[in-house]
MMTF fields as JSON, N, C-alpha, C and O atoms, coordinates in Angstrom:
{
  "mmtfVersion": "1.0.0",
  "mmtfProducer": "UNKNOWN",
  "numBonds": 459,
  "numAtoms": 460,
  "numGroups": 115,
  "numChains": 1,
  "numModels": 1,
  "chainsPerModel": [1],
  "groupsPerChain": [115],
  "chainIdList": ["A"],
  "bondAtomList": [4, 2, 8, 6, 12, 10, 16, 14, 20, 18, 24, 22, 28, 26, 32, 30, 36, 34, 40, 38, 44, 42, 48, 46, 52, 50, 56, 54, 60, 58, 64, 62, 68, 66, 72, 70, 76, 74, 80, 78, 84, 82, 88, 86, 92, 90, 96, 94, 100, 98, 104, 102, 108, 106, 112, 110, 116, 114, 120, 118, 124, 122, 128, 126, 132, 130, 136, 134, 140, 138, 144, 142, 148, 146, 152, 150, 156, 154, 160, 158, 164, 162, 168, 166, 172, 170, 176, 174, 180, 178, 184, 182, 188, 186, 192, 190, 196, 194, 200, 198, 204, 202, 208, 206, 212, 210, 216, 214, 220, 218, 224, 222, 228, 226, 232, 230, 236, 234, 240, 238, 244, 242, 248, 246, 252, 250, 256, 254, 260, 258, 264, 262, 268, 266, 272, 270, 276, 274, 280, 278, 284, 282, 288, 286, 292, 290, 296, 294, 300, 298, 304, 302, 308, 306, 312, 310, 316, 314, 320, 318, 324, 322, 328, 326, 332, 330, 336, 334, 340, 338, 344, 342, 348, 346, 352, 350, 356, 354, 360, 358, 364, 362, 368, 366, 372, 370, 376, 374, 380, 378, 384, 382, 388, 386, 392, 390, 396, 394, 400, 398, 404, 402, 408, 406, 412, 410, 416, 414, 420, 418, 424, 422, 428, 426, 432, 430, 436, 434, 440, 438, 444, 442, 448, 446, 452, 450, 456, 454],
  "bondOrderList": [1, 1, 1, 1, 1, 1, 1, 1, 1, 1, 1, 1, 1, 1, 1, 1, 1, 1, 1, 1, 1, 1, 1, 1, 1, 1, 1, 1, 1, 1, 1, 1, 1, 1, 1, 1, 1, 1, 1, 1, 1, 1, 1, 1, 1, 1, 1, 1, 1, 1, 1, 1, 1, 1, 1, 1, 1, 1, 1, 1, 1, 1, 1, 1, 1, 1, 1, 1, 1, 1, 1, 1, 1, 1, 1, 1, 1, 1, 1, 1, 1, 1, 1, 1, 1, 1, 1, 1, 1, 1, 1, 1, 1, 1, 1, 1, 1, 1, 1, 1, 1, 1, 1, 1, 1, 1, 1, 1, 1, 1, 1, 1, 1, 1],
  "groupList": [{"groupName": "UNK", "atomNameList": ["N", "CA", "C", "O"], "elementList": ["N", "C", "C", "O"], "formalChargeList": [0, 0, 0, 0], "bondAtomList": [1, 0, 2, 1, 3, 2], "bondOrderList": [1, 1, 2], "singleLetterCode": "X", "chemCompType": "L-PEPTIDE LINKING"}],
  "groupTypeList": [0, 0, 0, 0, 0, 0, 0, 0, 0, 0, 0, 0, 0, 0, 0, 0, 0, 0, 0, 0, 0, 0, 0, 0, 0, 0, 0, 0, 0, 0, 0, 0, 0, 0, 0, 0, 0, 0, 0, 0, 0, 0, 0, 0, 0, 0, 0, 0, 0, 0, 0, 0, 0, 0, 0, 0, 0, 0, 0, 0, 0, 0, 0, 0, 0, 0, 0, 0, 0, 0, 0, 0, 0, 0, 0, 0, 0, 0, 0, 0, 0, 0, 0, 0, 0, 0, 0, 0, 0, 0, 0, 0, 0, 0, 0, 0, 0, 0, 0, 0, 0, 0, 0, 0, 0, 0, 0, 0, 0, 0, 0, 0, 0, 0, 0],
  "groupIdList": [1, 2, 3, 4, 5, 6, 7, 8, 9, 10, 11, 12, 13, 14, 15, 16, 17, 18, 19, 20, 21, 22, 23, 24, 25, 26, 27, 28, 29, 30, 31, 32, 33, 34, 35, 36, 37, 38, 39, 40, 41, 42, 43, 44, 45, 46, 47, 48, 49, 50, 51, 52, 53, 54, 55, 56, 57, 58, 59, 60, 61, 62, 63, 64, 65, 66, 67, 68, 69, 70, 71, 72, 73, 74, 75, 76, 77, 78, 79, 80, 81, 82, 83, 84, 85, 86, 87, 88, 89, 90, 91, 92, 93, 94, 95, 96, 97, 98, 99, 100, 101, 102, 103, 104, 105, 106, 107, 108, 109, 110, 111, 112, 113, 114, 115],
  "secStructList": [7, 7, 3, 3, 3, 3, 3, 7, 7, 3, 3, 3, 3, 6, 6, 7, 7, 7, 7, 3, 3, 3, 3, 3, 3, 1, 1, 7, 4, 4, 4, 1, 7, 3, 3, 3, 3, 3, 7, 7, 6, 6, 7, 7, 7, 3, 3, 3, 3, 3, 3, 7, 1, 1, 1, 7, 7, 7, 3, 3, 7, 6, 6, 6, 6, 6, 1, 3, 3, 7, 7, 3, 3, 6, 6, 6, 6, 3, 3, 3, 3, 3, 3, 7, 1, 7, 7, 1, 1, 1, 7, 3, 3, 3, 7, 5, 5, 7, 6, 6, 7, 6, 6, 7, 5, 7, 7, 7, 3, 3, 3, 3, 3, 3, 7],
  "xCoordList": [7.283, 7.418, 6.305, 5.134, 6.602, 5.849, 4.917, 5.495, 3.685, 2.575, 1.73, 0.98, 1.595, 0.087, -0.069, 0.701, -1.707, -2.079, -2.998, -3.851, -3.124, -4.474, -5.586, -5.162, -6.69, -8.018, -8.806, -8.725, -9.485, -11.166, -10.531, -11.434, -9.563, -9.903, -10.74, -11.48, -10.43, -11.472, -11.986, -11.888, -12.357, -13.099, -14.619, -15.499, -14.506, -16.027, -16.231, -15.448, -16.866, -17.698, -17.425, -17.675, -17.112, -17.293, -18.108, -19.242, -17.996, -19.355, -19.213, -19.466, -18.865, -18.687, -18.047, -17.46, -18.41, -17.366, -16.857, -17.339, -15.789, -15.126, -14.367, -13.728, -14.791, -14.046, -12.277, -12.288, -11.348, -9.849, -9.938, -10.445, -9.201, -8.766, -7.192, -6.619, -6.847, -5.066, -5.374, -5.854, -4.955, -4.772, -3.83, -3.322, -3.343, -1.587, -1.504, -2.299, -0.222, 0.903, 1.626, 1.954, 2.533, 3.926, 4.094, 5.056, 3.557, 4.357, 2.736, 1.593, 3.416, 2.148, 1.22, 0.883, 0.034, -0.604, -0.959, -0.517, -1.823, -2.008, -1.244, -1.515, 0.15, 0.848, 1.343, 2.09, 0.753, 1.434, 0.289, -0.786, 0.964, 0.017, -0.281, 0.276, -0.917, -1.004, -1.777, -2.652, -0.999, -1.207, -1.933, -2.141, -2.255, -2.935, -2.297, -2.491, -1.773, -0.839, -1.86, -2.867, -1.161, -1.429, -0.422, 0.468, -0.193, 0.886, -0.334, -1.172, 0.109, -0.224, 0.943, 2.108, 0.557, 1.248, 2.364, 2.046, 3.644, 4.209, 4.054, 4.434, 3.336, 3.344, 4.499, 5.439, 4.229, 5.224, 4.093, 2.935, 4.219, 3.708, 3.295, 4.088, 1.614, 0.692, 0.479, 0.017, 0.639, 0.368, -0.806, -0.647, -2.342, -3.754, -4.22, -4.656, -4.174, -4.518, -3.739, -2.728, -3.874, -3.533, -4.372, -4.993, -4.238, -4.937, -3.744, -2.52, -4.41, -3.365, -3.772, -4.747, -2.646, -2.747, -4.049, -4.671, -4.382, -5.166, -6.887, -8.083, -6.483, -7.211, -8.385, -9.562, -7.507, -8.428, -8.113, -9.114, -7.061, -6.734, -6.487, -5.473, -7.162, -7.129, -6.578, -6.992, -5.675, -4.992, -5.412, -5.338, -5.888, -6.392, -5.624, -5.272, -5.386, -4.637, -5.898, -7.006, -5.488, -6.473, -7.263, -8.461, -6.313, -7.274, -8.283, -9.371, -8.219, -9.376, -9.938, -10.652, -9.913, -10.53, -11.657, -11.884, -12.71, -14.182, -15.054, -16.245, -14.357, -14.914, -13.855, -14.176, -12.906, -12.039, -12.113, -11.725, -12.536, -12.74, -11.572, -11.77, -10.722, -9.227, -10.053, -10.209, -10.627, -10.602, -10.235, -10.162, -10.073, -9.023, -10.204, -11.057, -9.854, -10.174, -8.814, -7.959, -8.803, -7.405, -7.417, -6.436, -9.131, -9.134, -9.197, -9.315, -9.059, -9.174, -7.865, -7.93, -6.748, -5.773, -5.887, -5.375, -6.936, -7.352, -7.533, -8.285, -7.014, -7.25, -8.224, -8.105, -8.925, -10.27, -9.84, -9.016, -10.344, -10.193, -11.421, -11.338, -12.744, -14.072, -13.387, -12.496, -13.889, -13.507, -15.357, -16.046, -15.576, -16.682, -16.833, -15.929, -17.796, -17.843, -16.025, -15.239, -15.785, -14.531, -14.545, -15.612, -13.308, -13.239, -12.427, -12.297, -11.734, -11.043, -9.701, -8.8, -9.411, -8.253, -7.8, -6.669, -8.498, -8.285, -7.783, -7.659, -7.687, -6.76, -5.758, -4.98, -5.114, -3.813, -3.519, -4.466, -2.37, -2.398, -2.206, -1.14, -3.259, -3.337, -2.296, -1.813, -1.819, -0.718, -1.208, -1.599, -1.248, -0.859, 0.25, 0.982, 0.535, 2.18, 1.747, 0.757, 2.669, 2.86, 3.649, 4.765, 3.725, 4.778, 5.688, 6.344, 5.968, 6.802, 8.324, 9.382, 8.268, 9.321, 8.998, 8.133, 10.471, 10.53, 9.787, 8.844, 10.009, 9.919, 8.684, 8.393, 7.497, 6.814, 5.447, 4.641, 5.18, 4.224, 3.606, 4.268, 2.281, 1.784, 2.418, 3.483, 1.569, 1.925, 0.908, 1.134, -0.094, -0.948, -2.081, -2.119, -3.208, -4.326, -4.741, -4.422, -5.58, -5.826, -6.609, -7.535, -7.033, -8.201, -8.471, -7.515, -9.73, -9.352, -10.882, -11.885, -10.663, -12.031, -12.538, -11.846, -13.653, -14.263, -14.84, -15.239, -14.749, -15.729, -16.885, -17.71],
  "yCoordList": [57.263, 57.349, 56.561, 56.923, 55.666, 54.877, 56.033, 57.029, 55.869, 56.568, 55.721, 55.097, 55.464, 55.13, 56.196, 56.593, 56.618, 57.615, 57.165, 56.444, 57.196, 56.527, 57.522, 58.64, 57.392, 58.42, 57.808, 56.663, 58.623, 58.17, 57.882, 57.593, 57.875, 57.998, 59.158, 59.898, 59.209, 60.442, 59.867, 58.814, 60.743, 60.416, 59.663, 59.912, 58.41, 58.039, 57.571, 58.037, 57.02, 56.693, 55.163, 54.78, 54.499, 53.573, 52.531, 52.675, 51.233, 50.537, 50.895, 50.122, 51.903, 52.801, 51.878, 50.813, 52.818, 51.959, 53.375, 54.507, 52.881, 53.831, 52.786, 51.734, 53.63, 52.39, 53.755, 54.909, 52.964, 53.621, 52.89, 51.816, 53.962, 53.732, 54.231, 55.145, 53.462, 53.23, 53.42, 52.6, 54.713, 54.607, 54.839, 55.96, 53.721, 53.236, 53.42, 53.028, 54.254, 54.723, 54.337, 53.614, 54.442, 54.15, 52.86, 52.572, 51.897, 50.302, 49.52, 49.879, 48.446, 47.365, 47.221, 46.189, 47.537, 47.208, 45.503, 44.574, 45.476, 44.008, 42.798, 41.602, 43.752, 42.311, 41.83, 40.876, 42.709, 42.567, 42.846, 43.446, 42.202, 42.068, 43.307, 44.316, 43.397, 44.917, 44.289, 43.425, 45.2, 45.129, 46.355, 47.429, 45.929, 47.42, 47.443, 46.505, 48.202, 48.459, 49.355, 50.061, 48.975, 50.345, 50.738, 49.888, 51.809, 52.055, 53.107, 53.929, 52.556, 53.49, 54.246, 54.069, 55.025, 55.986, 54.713, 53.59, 55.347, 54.032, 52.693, 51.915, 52.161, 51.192, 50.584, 51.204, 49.422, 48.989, 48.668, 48.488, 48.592, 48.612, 47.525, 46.59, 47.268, 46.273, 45.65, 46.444, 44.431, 44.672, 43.614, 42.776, 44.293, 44.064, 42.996, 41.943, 43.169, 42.557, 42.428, 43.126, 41.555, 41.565, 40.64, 39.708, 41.27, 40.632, 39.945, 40.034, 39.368, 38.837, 39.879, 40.624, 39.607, 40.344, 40.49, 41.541, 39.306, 38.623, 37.614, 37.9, 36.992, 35.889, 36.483, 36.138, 37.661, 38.138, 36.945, 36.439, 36.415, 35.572, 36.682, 37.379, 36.756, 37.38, 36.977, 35.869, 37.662, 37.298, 38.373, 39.495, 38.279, 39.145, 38.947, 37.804, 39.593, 39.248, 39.026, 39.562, 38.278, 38.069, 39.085, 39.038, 40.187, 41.516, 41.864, 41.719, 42.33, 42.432, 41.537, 42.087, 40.218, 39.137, 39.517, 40.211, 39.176, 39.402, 40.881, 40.96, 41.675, 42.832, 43.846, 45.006, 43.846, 44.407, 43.603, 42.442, 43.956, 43.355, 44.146, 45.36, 43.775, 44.235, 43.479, 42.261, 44.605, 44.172, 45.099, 46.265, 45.031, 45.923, 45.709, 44.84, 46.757, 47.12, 47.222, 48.102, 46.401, 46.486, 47.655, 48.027, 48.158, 48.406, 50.505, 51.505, 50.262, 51.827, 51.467, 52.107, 50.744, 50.876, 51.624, 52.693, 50.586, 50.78, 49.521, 48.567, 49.626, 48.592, 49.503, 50.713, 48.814, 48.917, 48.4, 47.488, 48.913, 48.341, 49.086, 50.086, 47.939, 48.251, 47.988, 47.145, 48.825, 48.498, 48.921, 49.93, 47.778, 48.075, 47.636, 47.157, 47.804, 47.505, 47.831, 46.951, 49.316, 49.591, 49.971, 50.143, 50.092, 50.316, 51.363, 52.192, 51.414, 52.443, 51.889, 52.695, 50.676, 50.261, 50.395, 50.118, 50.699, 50.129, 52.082, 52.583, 52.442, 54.286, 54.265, 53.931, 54.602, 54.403, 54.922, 54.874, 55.37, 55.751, 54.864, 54.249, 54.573, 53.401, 53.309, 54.43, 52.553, 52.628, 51.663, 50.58, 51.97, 50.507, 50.554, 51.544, 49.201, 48.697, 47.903, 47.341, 48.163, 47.25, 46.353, 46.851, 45.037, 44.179, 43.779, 42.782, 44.71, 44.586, 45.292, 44.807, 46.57, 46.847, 47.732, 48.33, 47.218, 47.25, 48.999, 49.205, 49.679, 51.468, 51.834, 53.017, 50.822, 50.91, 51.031, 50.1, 52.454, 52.956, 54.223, 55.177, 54.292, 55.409, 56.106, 55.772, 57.571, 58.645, 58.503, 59.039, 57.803, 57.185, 58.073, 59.285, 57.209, 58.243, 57.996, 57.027, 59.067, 58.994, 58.214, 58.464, 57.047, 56.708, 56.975, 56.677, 57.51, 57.639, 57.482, 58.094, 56.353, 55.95, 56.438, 56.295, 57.009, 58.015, 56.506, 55.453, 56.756, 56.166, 56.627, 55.943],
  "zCoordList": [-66.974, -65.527, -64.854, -64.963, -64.276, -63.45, -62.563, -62.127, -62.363, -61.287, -60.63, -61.38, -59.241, -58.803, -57.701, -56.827, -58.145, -57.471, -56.207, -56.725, -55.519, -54.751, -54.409, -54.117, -54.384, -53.704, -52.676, -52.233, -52.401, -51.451, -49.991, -49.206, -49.535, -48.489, -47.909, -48.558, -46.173, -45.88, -44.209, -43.579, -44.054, -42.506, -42.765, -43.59, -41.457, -41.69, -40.047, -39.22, -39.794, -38.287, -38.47, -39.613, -37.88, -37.086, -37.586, -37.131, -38.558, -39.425, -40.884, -41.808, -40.983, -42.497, -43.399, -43.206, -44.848, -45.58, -46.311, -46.283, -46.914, -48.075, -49.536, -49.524, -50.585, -51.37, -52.036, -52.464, -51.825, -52.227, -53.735, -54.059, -54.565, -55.715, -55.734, -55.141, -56.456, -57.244, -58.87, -59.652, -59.093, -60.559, -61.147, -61.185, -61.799, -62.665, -63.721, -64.575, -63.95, -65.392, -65.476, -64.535, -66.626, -66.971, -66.985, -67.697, -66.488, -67.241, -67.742, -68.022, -67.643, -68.137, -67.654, -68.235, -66.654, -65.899, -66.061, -65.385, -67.097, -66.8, -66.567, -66.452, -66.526, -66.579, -64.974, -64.761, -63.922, -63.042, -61.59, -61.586, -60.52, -59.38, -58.68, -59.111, -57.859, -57.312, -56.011, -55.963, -54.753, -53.355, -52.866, -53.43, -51.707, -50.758, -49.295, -48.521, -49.061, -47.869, -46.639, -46.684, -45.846, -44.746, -43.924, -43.882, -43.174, -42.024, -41.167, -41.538, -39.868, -38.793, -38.277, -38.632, -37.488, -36.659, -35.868, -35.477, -35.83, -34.943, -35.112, -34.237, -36.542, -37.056, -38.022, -38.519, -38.135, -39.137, -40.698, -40.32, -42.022, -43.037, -43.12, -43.23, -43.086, -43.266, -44.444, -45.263, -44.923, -46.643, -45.725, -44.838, -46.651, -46.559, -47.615, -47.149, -49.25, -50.3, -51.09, -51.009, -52.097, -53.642, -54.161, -53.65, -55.835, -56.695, -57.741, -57.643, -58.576, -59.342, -61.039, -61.138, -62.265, -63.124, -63.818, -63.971, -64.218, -64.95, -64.297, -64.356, -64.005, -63.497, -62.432, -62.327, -61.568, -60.341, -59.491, -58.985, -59.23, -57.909, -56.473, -56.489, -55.637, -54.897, -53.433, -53.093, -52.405, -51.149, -50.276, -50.776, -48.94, -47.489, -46.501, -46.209, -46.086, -44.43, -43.517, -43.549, -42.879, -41.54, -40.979, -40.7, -40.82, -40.448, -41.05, -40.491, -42.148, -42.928, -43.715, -44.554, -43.808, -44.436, -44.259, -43.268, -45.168, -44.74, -45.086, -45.387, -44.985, -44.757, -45.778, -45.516, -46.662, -47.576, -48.902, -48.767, -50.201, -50.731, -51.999, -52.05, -52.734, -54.064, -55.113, -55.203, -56.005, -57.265, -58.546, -58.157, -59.424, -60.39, -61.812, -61.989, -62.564, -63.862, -64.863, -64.756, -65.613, -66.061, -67.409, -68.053, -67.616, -68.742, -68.391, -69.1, -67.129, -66.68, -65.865, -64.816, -65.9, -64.877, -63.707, -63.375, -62.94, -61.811, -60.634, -60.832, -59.838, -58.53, -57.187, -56.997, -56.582, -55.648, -54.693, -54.762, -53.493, -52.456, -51.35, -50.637, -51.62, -51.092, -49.695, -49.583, -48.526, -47.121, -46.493, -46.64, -45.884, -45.15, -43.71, -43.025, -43.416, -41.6, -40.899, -40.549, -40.872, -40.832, -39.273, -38.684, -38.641, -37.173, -37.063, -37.964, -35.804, -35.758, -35.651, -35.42, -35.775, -35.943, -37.548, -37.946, -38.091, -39.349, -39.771, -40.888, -39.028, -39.169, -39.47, -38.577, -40.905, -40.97, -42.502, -43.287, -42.923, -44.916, -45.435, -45.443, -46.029, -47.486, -48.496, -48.653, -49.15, -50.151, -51.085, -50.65, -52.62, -52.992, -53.611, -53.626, -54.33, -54.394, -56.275, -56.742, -56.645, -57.84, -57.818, -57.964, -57.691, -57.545, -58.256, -57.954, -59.686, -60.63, -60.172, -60.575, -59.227, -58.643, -56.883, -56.243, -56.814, -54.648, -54.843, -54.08, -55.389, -55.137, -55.691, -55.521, -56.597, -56.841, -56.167, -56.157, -55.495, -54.523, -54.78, -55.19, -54.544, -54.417, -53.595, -53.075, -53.327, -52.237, -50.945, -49.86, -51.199, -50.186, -49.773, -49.985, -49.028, -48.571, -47.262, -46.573, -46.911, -45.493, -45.198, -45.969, -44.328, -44.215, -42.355, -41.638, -41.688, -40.413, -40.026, -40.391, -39.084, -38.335, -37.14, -36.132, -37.058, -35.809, -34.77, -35.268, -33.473, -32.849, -32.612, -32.006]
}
């Protein structure tokens, strides 16, 4: 059975950082890319990062360029997603995604920025 779990979100202030973890079961990990999502309230689903399987080729959206950093452990089937100097826009449940299949998603975490 396919699993990604995600953690660490949590409440922080404004500048903060938090680092989210994705930890993956059931298929290949290394063989495949892995994203970091977000949705807000009344939002539509943000995809933030990806890394690539192997290599660590890494992709940011504009929003968080700079300041979100996706990197993975393939040997703890685990993907990272350091977030620092965070705002309050950036409030919303985290997801990540495996790009091996469309349904392939965590259950997601909170992340929520105080002013």
């Amino acid at each position: 059975e396919v699993q990604l779990v995600e953690s660490g979100g949590g409440l922080v202030q404004a500048g903060g950082s938090l680092r989210l973890s994705c930890a993956a079961s059931g298929f290949t990990f290394d063989d495949w890319a892995i994203g970091w999502f977000r949705q807000a309230p009344g939002k539509e689903r943000e995809g933030l990062a990806d890394i690539s399987p192997s290599d660590g080729i890494t992709y940011y959206a504009d929003s968080v360029k700079g300041r979100f950093t996706i990197s993975r452990d393939n040997a703890k089937k685990t993907v990272y997603l350091q977030m620092n100097s965070l705002k309050p826009e950036d409030t919303a449940v985290y997801y990540c995604h495996a790009h091996f299949h469309p349904n392939a998603w965590g259950q997601g975490t909170q992340v929520t920025v105080s002013t």
